[in-house]
VOBA-1610 file (N, C-alpha, C; in pm, whole numbers, padded with zeros to 5 digits, always signed):
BEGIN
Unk+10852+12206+11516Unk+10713+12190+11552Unk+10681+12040+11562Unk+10609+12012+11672Unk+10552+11867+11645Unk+10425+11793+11579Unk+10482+11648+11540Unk+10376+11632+11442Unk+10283+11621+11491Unk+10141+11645+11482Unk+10000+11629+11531Unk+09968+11555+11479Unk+09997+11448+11354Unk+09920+11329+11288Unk+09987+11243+11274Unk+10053+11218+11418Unk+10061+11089+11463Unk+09963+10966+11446Unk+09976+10831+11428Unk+09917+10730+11430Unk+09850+10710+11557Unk+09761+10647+11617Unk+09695+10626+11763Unk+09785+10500+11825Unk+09832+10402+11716Unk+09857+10264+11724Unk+10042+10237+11718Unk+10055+10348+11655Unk+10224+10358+11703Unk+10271+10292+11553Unk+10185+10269+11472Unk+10264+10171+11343Unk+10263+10040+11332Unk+10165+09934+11468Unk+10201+09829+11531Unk+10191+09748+11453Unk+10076+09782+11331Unk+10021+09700+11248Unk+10067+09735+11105Unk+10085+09640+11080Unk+10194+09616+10843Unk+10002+09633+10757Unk+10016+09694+10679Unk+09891+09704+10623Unk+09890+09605+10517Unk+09804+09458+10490Unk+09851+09348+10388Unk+09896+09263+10483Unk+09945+09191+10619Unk+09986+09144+10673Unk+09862+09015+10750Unk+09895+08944+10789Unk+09785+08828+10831Unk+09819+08830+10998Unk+09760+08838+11066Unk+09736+08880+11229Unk+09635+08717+11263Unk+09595+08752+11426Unk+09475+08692+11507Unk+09491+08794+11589Unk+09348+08803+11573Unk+09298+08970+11704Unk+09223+08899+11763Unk+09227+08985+11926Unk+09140+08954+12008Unk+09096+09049+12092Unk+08980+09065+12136Unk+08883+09191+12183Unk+08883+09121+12356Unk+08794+09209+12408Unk+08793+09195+12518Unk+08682+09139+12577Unk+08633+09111+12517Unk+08508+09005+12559Unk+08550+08818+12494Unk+08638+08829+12469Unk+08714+08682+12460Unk+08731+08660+12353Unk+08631+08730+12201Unk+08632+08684+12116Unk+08770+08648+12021Unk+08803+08542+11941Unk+08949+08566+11838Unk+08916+08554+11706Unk+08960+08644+11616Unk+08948+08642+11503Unk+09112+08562+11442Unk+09094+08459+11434Unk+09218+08398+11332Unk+09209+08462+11198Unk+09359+08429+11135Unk+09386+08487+10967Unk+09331+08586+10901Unk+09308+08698+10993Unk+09223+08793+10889Unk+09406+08905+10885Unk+09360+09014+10806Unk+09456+09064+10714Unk+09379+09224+10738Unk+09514+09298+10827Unk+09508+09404+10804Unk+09476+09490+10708Unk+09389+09602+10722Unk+09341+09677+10561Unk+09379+09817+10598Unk+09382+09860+10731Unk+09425+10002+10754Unk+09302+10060+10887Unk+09285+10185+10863Unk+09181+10266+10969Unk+09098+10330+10892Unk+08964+10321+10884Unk+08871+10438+10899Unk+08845+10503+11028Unk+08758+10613+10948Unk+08703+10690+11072Unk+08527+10646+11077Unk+08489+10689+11208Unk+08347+10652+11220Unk+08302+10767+11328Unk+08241+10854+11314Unk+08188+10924+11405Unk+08357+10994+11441Unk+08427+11025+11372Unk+08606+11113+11432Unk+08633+11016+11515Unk+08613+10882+11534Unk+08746+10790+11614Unk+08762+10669+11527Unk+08904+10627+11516Unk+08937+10545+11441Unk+08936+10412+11475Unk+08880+10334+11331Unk+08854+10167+11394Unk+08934+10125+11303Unk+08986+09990+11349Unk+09080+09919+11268Unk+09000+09802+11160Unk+09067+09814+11057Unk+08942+09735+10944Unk+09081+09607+10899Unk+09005+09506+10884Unk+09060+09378+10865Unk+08973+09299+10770Unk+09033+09190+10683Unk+08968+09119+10601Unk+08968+08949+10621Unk+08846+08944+10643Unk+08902+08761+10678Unk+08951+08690+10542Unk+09025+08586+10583Unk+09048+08492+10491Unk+08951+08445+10354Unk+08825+08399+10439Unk+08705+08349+10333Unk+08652+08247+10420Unk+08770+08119+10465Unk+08782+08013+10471Unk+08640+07979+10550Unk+08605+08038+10653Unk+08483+08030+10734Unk+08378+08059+10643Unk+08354+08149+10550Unk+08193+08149+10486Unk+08240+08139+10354Unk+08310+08036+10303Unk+08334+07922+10200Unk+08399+08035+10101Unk+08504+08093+10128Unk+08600+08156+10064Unk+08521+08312+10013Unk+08412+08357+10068Unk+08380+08479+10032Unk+08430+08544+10166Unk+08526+08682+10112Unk+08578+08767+10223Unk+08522+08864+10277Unk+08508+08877+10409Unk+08420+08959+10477Unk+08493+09060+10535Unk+08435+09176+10561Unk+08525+09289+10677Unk+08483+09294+10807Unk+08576+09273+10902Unk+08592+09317+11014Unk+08669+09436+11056Unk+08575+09531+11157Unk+08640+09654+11171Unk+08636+09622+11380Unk+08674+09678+11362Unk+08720+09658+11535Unk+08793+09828+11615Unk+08686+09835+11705Unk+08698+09976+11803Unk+08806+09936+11865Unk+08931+10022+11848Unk+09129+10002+11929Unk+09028+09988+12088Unk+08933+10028+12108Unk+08934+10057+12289Unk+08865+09911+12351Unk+08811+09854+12224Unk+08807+09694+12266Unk+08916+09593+12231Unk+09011+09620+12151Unk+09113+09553+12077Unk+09224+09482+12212Unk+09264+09348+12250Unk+09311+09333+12341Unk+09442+09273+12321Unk+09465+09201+12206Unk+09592+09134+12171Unk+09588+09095+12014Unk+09751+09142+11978Unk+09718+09099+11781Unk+09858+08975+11848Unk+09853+08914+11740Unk+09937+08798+11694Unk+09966+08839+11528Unk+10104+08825+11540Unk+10171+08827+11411Unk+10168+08687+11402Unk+10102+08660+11253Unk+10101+08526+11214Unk+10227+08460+11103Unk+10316+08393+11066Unk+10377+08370+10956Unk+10378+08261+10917Unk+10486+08285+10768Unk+10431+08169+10715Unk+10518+08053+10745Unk+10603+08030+10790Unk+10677+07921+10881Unk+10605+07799+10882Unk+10654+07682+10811Unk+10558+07576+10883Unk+10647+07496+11008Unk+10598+07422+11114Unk+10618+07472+11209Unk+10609+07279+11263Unk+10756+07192+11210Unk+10742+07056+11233Unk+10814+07012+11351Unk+10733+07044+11466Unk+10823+06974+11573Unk+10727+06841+11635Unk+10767+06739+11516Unk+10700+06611+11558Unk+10637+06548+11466
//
């Protein structure tokens, strides 16, 4: 039998992991941190936690509708000296 509770997102996203998302109206969210999916009305939004760093280290949630979601970036921790 096949599974019916499949993921929507295929697994794309590590839950705890540090991303940059971007929607389709241009906006980018740098360093926020995957938290998983709720539901809202039976369709699933993706919930993320910012850093702090922008409203002086208090962490905020961002949830984001997959049907506006346009590009993630895997971020790491690599520092990155060419120069």
């Amino acid at each position: 039998m096949k599974d019916l509770n499949q993921s929507y997102d295929d697994g794309l996203l590590n839950e705890g992991k540090s991303y940059t998302v971007g929607t389709n109206d241009g906006k980018e969210f740098r360093h926020v941190v995957y938290k998983g999916t709720k539901l809202l009305n039976g369709k699933p939004l993706m919930v993320f936690e910012t850093s702090g760093v922008a409203t002086n280290f208090e962490k905020e949630q961002l949830t984001i509708n997959p049907s506006f979601h346009t590009f993630t970036i895997t971020e790491t921790k690599e520092n990155n000296n060419n120069g």
